[in-house]
C-alpha positions as CSV (number, residue, x, y, z in Angstrom):
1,X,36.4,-51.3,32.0
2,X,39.5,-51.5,29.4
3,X,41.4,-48.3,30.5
4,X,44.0,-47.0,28.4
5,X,46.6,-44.0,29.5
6,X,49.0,-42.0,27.8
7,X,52.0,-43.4,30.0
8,X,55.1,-41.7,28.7
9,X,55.4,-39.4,31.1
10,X,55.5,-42.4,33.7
11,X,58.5,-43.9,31.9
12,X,60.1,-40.4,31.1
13,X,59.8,-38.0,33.3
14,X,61.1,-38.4,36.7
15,X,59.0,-35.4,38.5
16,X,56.1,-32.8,37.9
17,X,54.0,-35.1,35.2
18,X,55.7,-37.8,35.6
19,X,54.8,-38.1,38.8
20,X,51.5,-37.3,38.4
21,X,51.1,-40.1,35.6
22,X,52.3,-43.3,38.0
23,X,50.6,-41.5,41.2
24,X,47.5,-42.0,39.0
25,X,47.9,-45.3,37.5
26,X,49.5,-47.1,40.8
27,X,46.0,-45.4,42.8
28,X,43.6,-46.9,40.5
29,X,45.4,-50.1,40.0
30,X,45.7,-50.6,44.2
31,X,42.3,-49.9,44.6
32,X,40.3,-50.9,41.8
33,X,41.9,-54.4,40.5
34,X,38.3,-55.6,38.8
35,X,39.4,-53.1,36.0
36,X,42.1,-53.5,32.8
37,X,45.3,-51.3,32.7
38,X,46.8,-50.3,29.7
39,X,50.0,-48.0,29.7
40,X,50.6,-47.1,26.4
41,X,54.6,-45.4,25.7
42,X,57.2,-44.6,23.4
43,X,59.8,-47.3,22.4
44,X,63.2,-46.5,24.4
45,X,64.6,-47.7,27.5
46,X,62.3,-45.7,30.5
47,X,64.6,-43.3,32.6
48,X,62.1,-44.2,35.7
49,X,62.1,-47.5,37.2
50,X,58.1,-47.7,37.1
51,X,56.8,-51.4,38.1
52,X,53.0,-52.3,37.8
53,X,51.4,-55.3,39.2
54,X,50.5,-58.2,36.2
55,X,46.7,-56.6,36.1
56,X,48.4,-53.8,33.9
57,X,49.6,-54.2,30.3
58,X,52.8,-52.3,29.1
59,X,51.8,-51.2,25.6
60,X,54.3,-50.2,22.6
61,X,53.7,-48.9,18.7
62,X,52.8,-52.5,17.1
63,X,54.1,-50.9,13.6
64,X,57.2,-49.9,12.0
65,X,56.5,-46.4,11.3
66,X,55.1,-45.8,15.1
67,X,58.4,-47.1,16.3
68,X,60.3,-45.0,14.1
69,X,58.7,-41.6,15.1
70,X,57.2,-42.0,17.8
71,X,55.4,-38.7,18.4
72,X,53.5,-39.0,14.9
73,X,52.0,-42.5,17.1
74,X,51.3,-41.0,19.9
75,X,49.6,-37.7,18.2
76,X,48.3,-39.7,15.0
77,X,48.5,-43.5,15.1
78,X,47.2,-44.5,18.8
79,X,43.8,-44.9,18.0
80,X,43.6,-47.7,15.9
81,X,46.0,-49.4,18.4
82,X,43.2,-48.8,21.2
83,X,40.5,-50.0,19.0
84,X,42.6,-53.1,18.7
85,X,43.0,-53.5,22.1
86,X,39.2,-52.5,22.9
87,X,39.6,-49.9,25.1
88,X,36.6,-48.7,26.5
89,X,38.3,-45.2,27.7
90,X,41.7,-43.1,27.0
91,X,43.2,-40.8,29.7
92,X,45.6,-38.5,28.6
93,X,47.4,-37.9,32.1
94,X,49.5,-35.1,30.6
95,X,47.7,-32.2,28.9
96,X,46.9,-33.8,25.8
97,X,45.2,-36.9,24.1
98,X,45.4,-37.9,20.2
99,X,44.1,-35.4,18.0
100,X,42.3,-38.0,15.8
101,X,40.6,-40.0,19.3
102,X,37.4,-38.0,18.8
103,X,36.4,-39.5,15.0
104,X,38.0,-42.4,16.1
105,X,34.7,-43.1,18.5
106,X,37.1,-44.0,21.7
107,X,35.7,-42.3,24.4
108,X,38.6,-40.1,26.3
109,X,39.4,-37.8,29.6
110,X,42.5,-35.5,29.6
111,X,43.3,-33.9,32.7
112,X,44.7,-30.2,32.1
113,X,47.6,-29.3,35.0
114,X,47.7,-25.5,34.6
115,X,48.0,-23.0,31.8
116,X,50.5,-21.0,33.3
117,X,52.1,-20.3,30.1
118,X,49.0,-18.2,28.9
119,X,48.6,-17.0,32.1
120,X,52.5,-15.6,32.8
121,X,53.6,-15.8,28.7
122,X,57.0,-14.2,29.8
123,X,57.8,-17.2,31.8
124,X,58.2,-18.9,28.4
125,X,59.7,-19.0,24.6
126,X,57.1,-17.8,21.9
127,X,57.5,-21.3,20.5
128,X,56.8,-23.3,23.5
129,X,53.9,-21.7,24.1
130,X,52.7,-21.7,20.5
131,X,52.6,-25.3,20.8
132,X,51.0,-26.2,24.5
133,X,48.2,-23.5,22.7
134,X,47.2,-25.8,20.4
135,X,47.8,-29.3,22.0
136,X,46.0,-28.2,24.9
137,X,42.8,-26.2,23.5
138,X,42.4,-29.0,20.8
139,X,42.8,-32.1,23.6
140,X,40.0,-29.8,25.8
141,X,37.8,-29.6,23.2
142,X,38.2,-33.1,21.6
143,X,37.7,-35.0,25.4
144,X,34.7,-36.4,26.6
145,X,35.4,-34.8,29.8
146,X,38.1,-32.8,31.1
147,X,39.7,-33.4,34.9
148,X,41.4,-30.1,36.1
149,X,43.7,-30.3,39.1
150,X,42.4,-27.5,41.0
151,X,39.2,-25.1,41.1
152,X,41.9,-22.3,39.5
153,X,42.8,-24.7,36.6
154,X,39.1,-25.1,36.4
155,X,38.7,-21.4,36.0
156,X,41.7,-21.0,33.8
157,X,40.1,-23.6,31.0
158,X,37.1,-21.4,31.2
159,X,38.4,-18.2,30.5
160,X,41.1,-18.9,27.9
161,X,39.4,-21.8,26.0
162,X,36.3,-21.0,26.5
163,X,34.7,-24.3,27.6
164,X,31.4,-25.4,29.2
165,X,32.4,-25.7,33.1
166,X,29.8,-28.7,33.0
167,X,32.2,-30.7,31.0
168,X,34.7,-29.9,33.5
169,X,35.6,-32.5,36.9
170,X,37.9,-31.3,39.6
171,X,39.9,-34.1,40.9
172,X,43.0,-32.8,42.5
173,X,46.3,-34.8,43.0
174,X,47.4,-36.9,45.8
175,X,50.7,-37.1,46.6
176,X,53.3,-40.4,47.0
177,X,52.2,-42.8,49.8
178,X,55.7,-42.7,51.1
179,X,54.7,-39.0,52.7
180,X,51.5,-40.7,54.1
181,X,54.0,-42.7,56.1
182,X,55.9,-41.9,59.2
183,X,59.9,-42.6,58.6
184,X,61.8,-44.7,61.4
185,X,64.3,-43.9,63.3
186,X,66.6,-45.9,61.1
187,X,65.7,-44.5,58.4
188,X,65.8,-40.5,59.8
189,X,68.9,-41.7,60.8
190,X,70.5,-42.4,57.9
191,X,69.4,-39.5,55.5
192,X,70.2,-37.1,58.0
193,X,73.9,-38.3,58.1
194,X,74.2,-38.8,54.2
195,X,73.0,-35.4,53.4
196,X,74.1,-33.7,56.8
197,X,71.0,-32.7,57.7
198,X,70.5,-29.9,60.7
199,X,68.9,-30.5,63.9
200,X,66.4,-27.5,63.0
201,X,66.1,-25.6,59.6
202,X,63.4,-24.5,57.6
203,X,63.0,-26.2,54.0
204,X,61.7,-25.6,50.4
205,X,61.3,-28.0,48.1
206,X,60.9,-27.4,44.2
207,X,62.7,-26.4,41.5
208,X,64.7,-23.0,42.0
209,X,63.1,-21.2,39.2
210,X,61.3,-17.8,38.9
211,X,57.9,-18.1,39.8
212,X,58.6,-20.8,42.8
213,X,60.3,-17.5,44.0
214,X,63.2,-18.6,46.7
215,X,64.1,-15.4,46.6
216,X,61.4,-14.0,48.9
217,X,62.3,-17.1,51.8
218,X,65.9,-15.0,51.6
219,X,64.6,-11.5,51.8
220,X,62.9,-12.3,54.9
221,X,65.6,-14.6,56.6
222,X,67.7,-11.7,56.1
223,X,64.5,-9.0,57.2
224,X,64.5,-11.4,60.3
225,X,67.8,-11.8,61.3
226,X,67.2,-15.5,62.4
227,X,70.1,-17.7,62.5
228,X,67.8,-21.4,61.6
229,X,69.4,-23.1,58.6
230,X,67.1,-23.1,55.4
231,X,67.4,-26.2,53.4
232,X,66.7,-25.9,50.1
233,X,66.1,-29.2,47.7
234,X,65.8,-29.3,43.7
235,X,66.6,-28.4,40.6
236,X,69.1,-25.6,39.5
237,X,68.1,-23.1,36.9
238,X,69.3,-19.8,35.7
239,X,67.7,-18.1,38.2
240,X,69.5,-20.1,41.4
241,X,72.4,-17.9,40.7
242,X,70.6,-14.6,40.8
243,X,69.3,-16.3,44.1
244,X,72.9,-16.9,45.4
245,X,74.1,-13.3,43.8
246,X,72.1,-12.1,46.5
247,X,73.0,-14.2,49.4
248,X,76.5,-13.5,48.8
249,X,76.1,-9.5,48.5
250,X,74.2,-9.6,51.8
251,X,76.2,-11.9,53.8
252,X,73.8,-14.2,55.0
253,X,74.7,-17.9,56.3
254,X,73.0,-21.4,56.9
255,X,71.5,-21.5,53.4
256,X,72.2,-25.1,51.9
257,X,71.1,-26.3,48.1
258,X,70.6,-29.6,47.6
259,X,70.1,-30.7,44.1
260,X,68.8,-34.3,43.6
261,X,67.1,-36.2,46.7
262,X,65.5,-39.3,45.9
263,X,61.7,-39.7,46.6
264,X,61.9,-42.6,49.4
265,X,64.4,-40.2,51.1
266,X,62.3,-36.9,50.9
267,X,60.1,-37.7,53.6
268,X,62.8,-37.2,55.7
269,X,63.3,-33.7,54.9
270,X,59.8,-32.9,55.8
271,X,59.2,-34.8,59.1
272,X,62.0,-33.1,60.6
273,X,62.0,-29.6,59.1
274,X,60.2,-27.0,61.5
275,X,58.3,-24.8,58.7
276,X,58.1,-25.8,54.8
277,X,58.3,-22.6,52.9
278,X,56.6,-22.3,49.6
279,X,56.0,-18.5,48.4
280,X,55.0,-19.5,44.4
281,X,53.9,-16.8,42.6
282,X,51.4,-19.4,40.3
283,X,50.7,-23.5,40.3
284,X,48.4,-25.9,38.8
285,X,47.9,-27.0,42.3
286,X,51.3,-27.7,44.5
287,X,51.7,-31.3,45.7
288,X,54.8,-30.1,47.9
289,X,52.0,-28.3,50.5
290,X,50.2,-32.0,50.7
291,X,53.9,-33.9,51.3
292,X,54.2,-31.1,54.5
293,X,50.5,-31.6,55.3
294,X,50.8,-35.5,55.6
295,X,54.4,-35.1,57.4
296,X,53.1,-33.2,59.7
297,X,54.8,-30.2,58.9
298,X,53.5,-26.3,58.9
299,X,52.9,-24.6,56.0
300,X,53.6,-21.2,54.9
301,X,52.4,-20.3,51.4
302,X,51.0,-17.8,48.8
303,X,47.3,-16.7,49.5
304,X,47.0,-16.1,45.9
305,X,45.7,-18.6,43.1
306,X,45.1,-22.2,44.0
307,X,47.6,-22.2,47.3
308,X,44.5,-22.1,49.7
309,X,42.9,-25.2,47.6
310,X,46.3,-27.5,48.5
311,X,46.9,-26.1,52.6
312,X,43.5,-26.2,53.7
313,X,42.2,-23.2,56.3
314,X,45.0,-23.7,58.9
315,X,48.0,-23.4,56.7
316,X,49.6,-19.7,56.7
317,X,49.2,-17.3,53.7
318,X,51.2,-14.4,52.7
319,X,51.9,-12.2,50.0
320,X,54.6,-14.0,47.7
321,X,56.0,-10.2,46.9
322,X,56.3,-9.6,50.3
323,X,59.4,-10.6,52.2
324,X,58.5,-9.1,55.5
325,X,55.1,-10.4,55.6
326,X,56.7,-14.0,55.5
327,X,59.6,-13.1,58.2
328,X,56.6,-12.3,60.4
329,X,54.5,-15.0,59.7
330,X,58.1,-17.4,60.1
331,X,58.7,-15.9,63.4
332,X,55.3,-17.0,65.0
333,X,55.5,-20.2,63.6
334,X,58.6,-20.2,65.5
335,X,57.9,-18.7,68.9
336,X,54.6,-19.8,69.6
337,X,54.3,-23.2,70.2
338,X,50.9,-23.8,70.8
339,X,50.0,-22.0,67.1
340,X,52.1,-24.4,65.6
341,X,50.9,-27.2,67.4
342,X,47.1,-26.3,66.1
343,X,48.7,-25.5,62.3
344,X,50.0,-29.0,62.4
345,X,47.4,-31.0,63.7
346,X,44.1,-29.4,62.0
347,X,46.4,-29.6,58.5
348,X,46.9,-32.8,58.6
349,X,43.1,-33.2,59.1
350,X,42.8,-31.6,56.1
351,X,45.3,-33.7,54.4
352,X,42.5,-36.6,54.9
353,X,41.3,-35.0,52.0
354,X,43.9,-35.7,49.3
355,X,44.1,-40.0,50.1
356,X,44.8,-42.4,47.6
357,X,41.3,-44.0,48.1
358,X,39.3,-40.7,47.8
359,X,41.4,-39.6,44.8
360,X,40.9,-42.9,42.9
361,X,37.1,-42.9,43.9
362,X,36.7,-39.3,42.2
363,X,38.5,-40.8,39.1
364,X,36.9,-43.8,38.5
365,X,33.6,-41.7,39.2
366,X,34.5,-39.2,36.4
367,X,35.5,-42.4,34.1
368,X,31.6,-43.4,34.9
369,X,30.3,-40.7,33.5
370,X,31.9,-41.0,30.3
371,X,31.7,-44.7,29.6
């Protein structure tokens, strides 16, 4: 096959989608080299150093106007570029795929990562979510086939857009093969001096938003009264000061943010943190619970939504609104070492689940239904 993806998120974003979008390509490439790549993006100098072996082709608007303005190629002009380049099948990786694909008679997959902002419309402006509206109901309904990252993105294209659940494919998401991989002692080394890293602390990963909801780990630190360090890694937002309003007001210590950590480094963070901590109110799926999972790491999460989909039956649910539910289910993690020895081992059995290999067969197995 002559497969064509919607690569700009590979080239421009440097987490979330755009992680997604070279996970995906870099899976398929490594394990299914009889196929043709084609990564179609945006003119510009790429903010993420993204390398591809020779069997994939780097594609860029072959006119004047698509250089120009390069979201009316992208939304209007990529077809004919395809039909040049006879692509058997487009993936949009990111929520959307040309709106003129379908007359154009190339056959096409978009995966859909969540639709939050129908779901929690607060969460966003009326603008923003105007816009996802459309691009996402029109890609869902102009696709061959539809891959949804999780049995409750599944569910969510079924009740707000009303589509056949036969057209539907769950695939979910691995995660980067450096988590698959034990770090050496070099290397824990290292990024534990550069970023000061404690001997024992607790972690969450993500960015410090609303709805990842950091603000229940601190409740129940401070319900608890434990003195472990909680590390917390990513991106600042509005709401990381209402966050660290509230750590100040109540006094509590041995609460680090770290903002940027590279993606070779993270591993790090897991392998030696004692719990990862993720209390989300609402994902598409949550590829942090599958870095813990392969790092061999316990996992305390929501019980809610698609949580139970990503940590597998041995992982530990809560209530996300519920601090002291968490500072209880933190402190047996802690004190009984035999539980977390069985949380550890049986969800990294489950991790088995979310390989490279398995998620590029169920791709290229969806791709076979359409072509």
């Amino acid at each position: 096959m002559r497969i064509g993806f919607d690569a700009k998120r590979a080239f421009f974003n440097k987490s979330g989608l755009g992680n997604y979008s070279r996970d995906t390509i870099s899976i398929l490439i490594g394990n299914y080299h009889e196929h043709s790549y084609f990564l179609y993006t945006p003119p510009g100098t790429p903010t993420v150093n993204f390398t591809t072996d020779s069997s994939a082709s780097i594609c860029k608007p072959t006119s004047y106007v698509g250089e120009k303005f390069p979201f009316f190629w992208r939304s209007f002009m990529l077809p004919n570029q395809l039909k040049d380049d006879r692509i058997d099948l487009f993936h949009g990786l990111s929520n959307e795929i040309p709106f003129s694909i379908k007359n154009s008679g190339i056959k096409s997959v978009v995966t859909i990562h969540d639709l939050i902002f129908l779901r929690f419309p607060e969460w966003y402006p009326f603008i923003d979510r105007k816009i996802y509206e459309v691009k996402f109901r029109k890609s869902c309904r102009n696709a061959d086939r539809i891959i949804a990252i999780s049995k409750q993105t599944k569910n969510d294209i079924i009740d707000f857009f009303g589509i056949n659940p036969d057209k539907i494919d769950v695939v979910y998401q691995g995660c980067n093969l450096t988590f698959q991989e034990k770090a050496d002692t070099e290397q824990v080394s290292i990024i534990s001096k550069k970023y000061s890293l404690p001997d024992e602390y607790l972690l969450y990963v993500g960015t410090v938003e609303k709805r990842k909801n950091l603000l229940t780990i601190v409740r129940a630190l401070k319900l608890s009264n434990l003195n472990i360090p909680l590390v917390v890694v990513g991106k600042h937002t509005s709401y990381t000061e209402q966050v660290k309003n509230y750590i100040r007001n109540k006094n509590i210590k041995n609460i680090r943010f770290i903002k940027h950590v590279n993606t070779s480094e993270l591993p790090v963070f897991y392998q030696n943190a004692k719990i990862f901590i993720y209390p989300s109110i609402f994902e598409g799926f949550g590829i942090p619970i599958q870095e813990a999972l392969f790092s061999k790491t316990p996992v305390i999460t929501s019980k809610t939504g698609c949580f139970p989909e990503a940590g597998g039956p041995a992982s530990i649910y809560i209530d996300p609104e519920n601090a002291e539910d968490l500072a209880n289910a933190i402190l047996e993690l802690l004190k009984d070492t035999h539980f977390r020895e069985k949380v550890v081992s049986e969800g990294y059995i489950y991790a088995q689940n979310f390989t490279n290999e398995k998620i590029a067969k169920n791709l290229i197995e969806v791709y076979k239904k359409i072509v």
